[in-house]
MOPAC internal coordinates of N, CA, C and O (Angstrom, degrees):
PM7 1SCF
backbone

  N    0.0000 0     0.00 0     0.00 0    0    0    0
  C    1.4493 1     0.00 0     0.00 0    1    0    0
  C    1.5287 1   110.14 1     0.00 0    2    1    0
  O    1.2310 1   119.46 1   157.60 1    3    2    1
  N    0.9103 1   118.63 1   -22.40 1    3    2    1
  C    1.3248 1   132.21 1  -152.10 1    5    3    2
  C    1.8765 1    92.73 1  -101.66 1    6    5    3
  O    1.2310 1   112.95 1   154.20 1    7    6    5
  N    1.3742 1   130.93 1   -25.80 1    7    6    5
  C    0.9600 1   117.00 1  -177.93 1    9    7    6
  C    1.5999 1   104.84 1  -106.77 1   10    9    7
  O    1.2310 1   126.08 1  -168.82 1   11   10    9
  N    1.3325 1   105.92 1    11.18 1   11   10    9
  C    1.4056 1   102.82 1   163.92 1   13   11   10
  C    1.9527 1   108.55 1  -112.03 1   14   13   11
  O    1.2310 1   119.70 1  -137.42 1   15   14   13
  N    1.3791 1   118.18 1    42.58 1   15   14   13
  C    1.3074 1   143.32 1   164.87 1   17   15   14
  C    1.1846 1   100.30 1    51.75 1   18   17   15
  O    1.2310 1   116.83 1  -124.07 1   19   18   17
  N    1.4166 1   123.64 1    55.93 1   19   18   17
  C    1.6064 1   122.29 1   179.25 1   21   19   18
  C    1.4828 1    96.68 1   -86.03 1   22   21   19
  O    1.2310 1    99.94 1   -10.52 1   23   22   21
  N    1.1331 1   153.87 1   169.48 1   23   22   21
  C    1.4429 1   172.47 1   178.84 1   25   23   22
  C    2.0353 1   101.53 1   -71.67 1   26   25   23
  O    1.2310 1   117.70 1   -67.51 1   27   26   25
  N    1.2644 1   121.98 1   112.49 1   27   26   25
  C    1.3165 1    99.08 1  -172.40 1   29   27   26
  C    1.4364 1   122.28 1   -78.44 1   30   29   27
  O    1.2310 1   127.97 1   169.07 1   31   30   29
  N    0.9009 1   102.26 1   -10.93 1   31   30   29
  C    1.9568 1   103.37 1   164.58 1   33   31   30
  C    1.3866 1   103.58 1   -83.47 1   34   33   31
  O    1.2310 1   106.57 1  -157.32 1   35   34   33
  N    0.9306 1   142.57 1    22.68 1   35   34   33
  C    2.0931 1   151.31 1   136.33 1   37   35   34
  C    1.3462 1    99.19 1   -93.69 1   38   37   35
  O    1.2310 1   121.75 1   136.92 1   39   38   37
  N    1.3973 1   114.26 1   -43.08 1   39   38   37
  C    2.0259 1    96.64 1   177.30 1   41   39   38
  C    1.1580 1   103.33 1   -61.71 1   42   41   39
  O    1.2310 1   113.83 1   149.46 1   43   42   41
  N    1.4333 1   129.29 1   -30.54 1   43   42   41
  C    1.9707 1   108.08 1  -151.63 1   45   43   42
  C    0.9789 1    68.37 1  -102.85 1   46   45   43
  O    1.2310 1   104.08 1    91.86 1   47   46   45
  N    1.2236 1   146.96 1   -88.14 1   47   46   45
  C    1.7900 1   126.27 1  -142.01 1   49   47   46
  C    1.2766 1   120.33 1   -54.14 1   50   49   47
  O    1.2310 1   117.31 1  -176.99 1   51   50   49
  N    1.7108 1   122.73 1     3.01 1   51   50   49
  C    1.1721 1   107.80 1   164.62 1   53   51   50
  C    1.5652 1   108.08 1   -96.02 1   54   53   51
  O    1.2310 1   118.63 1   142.17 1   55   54   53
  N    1.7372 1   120.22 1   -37.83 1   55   54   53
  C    1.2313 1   108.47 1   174.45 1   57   55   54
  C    1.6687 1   133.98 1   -54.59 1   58   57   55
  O    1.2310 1   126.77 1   157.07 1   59   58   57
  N    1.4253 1   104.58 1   -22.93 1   59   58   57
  C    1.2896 1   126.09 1   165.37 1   61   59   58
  C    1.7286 1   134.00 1   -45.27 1   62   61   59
  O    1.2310 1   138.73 1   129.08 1   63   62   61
  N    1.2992 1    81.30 1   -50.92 1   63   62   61
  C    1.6972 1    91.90 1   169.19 1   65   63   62
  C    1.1749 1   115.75 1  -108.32 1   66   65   63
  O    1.2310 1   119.13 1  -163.71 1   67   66   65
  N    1.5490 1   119.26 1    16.29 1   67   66   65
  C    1.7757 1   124.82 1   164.38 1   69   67   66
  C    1.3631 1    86.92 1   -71.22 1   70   69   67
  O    1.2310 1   119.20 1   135.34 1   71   70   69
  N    1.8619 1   119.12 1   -44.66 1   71   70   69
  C    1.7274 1    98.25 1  -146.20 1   73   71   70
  C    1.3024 1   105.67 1   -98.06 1   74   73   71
  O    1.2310 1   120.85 1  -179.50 1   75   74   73
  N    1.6276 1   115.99 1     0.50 1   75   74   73
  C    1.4784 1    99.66 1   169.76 1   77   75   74
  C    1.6521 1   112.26 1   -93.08 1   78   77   75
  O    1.2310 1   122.22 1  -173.06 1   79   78   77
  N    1.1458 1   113.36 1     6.94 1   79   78   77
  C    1.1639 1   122.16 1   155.11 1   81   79   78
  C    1.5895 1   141.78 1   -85.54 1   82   81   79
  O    1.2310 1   135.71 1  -179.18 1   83   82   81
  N    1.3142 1    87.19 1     0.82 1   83   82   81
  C    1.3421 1   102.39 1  -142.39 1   85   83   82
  C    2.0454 1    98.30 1   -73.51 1   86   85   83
  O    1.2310 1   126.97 1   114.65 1   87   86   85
  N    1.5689 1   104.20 1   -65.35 1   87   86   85
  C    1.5042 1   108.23 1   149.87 1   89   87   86
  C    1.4654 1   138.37 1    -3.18 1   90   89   87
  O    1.2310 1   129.76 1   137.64 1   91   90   89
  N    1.1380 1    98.79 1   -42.36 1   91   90   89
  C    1.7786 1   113.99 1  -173.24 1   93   91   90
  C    1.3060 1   107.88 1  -104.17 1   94   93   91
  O    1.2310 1   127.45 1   149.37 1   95   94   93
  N    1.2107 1   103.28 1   -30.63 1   95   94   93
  C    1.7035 1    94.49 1   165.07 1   97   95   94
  C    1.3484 1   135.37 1   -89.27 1   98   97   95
  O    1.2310 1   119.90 1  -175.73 1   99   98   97
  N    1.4382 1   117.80 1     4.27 1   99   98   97
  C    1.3691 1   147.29 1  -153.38 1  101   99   98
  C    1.4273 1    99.37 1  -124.12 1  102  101   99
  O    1.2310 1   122.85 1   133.43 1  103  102  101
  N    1.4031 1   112.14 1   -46.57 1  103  102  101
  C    1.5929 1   122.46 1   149.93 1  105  103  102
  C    1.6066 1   118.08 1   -54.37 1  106  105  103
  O    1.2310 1   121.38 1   133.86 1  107  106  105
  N    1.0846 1   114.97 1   -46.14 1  107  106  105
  C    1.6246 1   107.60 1   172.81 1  109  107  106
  C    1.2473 1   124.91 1   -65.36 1  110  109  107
  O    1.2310 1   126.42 1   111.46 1  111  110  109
  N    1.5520 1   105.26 1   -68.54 1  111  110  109
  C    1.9751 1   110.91 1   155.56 1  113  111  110
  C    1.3486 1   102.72 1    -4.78 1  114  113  111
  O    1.2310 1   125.79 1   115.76 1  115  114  113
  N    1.8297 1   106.49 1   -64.24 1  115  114  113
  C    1.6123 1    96.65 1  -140.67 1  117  115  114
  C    1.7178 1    99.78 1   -91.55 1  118  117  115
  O    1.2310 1   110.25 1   174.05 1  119  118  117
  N    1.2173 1   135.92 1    -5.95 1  119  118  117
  C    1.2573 1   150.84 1   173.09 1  121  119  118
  C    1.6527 1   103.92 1   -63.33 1  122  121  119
  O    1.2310 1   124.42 1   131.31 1  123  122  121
  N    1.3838 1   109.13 1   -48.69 1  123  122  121
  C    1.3520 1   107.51 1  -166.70 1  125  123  122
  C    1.6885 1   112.83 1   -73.74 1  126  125  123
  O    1.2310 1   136.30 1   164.45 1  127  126  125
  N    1.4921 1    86.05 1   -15.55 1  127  126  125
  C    1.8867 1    85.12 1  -152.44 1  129  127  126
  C    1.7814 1    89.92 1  -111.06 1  130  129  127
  O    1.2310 1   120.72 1   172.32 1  131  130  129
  N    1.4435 1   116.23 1    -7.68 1  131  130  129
  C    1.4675 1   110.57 1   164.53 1  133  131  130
  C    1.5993 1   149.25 1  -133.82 1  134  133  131
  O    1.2310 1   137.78 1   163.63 1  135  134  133
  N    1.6972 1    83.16 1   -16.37 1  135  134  133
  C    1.6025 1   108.05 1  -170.89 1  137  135  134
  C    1.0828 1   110.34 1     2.94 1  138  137  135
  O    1.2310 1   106.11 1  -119.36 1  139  138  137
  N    1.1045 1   143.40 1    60.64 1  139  138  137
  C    2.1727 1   144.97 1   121.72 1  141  139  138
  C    1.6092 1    90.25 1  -132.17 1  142  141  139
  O    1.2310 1   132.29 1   -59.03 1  143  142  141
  N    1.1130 1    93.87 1   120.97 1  143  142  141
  C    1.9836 1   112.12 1   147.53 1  145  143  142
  C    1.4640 1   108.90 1   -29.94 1  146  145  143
  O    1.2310 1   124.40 1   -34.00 1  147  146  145
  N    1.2968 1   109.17 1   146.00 1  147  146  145
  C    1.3217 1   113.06 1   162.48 1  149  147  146
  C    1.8640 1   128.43 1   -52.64 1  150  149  147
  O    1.2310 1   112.67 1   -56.16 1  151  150  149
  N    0.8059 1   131.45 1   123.84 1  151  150  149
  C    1.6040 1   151.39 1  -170.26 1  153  151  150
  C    1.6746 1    89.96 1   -65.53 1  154  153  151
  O    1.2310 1   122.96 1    95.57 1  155  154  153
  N    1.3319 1   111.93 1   -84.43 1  155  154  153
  C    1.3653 1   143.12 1  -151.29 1  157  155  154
  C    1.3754 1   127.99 1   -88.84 1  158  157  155
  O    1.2310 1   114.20 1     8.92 1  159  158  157
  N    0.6724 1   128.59 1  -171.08 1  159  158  157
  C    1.7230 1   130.58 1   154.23 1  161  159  158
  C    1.5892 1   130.29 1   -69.28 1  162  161  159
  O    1.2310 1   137.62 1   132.64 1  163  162  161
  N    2.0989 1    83.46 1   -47.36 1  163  162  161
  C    1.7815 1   109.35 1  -170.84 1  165  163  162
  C    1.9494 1   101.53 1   -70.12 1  166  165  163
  O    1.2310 1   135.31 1   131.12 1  167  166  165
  N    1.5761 1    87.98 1   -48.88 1  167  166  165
  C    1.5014 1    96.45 1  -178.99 1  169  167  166
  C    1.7774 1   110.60 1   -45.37 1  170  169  167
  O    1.2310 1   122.63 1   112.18 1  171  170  169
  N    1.5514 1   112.57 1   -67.82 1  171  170  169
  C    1.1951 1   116.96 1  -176.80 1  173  171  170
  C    1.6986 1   121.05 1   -39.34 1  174  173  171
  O    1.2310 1   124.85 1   140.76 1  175  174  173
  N    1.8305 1   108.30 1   -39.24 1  175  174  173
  C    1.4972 1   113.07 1   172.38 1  177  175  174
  C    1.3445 1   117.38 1   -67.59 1  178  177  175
  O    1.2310 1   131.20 1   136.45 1  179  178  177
  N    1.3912 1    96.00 1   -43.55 1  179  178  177
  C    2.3206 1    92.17 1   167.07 1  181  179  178
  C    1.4861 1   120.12 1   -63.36 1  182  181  179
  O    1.2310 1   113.59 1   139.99 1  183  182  181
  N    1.7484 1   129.73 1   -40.01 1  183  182  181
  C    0.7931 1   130.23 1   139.74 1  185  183  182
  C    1.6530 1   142.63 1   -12.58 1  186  185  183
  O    1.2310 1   126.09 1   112.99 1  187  186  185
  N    0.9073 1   105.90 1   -67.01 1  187  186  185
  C    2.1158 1   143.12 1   164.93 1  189  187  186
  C    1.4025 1    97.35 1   -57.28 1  190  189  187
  O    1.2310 1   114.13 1   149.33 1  191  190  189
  N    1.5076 1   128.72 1   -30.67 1  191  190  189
  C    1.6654 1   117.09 1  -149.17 1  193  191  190
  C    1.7821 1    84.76 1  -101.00 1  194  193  191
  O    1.2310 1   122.05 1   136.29 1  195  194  193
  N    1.1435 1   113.69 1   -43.71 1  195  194  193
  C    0.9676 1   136.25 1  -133.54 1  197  195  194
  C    1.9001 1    95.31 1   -89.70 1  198  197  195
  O    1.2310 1   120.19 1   172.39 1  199  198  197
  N    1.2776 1   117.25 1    -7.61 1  199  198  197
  C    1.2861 1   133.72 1  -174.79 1  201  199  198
  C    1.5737 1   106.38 1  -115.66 1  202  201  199
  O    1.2310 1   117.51 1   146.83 1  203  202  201
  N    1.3834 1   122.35 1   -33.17 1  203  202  201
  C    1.1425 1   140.79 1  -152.31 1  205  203  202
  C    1.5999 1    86.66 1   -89.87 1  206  205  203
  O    1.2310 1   121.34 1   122.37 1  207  206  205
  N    1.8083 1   115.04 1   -57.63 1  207  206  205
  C    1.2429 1   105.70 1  -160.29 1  209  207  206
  C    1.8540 1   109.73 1   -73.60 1  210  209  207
  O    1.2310 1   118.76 1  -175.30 1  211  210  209
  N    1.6608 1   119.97 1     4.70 1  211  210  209
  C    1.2556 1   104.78 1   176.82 1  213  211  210
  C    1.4323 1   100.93 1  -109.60 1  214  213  211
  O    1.2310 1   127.09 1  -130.36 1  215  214  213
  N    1.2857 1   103.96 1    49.64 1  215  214  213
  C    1.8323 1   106.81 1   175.41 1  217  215  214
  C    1.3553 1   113.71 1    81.90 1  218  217  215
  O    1.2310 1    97.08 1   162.58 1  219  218  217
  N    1.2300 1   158.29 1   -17.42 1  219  218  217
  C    1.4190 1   148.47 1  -157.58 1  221  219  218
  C    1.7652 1    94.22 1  -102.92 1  222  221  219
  O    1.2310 1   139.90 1   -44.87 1  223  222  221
  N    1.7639 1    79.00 1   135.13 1  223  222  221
  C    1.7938 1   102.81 1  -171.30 1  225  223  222
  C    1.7469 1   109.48 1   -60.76 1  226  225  223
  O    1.2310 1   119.31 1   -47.21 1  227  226  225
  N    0.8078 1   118.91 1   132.79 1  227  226  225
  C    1.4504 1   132.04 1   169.30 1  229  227  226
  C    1.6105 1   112.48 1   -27.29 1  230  229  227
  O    1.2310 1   110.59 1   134.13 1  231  230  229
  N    1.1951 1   135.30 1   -45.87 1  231  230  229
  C    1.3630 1   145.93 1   154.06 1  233  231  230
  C    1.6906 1   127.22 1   -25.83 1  234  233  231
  O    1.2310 1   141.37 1   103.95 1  235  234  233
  N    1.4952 1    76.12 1   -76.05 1  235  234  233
  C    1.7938 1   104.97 1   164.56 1  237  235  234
  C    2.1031 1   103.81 1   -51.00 1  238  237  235
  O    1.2310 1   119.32 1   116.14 1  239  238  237
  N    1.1652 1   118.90 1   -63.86 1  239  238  237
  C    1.1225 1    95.64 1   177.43 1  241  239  238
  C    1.2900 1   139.73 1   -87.27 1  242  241  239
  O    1.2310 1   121.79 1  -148.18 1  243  242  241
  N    1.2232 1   114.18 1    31.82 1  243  242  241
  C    1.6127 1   127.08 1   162.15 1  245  243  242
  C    1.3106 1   109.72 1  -108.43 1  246  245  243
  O    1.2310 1   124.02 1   154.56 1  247  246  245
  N    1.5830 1   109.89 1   -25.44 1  247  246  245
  C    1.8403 1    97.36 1   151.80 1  249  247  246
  C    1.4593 1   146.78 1   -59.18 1  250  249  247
  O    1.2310 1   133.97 1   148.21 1  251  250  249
  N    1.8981 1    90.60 1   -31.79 1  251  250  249
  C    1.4652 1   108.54 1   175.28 1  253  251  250
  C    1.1533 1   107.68 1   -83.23 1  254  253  251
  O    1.2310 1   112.72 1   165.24 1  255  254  253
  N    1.7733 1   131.34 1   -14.76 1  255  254  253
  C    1.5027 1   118.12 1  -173.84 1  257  255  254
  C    1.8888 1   100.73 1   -95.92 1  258  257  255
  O    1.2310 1   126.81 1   147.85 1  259  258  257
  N    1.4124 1   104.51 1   -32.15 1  259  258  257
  C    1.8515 1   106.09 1   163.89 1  261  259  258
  C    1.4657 1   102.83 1   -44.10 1  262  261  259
  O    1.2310 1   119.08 1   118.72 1  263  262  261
  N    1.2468 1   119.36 1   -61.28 1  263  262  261
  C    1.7107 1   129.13 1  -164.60 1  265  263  262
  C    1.3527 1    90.08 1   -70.34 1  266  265  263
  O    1.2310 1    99.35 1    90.04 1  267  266  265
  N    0.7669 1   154.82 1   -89.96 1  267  266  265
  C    1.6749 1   155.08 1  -163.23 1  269  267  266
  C    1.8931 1   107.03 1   -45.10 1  270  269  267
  O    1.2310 1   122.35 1   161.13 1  271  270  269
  N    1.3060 1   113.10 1   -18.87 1  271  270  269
  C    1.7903 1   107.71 1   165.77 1  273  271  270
  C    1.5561 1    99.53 1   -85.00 1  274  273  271
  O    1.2310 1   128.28 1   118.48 1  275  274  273
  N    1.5368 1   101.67 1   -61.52 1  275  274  273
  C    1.4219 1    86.95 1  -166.91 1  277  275  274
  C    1.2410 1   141.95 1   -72.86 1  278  277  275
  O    1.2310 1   123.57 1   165.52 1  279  278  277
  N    1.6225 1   110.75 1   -14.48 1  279  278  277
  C    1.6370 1   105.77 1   159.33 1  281  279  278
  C    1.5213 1   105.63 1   -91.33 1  282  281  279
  O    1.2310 1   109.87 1  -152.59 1  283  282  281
  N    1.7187 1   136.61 1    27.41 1  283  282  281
  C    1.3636 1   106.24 1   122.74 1  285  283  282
  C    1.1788 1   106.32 1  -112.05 1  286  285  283
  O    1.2310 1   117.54 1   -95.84 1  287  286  285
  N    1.3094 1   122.28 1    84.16 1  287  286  285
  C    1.6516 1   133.31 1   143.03 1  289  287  286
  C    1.1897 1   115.89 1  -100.53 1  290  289  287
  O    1.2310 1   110.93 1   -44.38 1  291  290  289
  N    1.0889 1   134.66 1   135.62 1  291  290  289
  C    1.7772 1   124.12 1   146.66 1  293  291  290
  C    1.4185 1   113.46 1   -19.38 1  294  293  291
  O    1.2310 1   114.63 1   -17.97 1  295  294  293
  N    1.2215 1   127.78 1   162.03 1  295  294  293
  C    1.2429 1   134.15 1  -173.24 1  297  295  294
  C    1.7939 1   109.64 1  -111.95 1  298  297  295
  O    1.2310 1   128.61 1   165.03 1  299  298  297
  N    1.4599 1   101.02 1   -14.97 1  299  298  297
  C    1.1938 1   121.64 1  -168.91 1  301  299  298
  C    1.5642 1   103.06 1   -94.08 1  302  301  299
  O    1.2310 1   112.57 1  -162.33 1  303  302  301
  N    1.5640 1   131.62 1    17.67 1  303  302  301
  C    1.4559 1   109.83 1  -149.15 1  305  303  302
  C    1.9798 1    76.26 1  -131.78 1  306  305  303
  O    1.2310 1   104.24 1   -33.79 1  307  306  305
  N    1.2192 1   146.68 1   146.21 1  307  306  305
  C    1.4206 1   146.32 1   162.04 1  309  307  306
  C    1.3236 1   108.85 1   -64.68 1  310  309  307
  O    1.2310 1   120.10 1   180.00 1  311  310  309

């Protein structure tokens, strides 16, 4: 953006709220294309690949696969 002479306080405030966004959209991606948590190990690596290869940082998707086990847990379980 920046080498197409955008103003750089418009670059960071746009990269800024890409990454607090970033989660929820990485959560959606992966909602649409799996809704059940990973089972397995194998599952979780196709899962992981499968997030990784549409750009989202490695970080980000071990949050969305944490968030995607634990709201399908029982609610009843510690």
């Amino acid at each position: 953006m920046r080498a197409k002479s955008l103003a750089p306080e418009l670059v960071d405030e746009t990269l800024q709220r890409a990454r607090e966004t970033e989660q929820a959209r990485a959560f959606e991606v992966w909602r649409r294309r799996f809704q059940a948590p990973p089972s397995d190990a194998h599952e979780r690596a196709r899962q992981s690949r499968f997030l990784l290869a549409r750009g989202f940082e490695a970080a980000v998707v071990q949050r969305v696969l944490k968030q995607a086990t634990d709201e399908a847990e029982p609610q009843g379980k510690p």
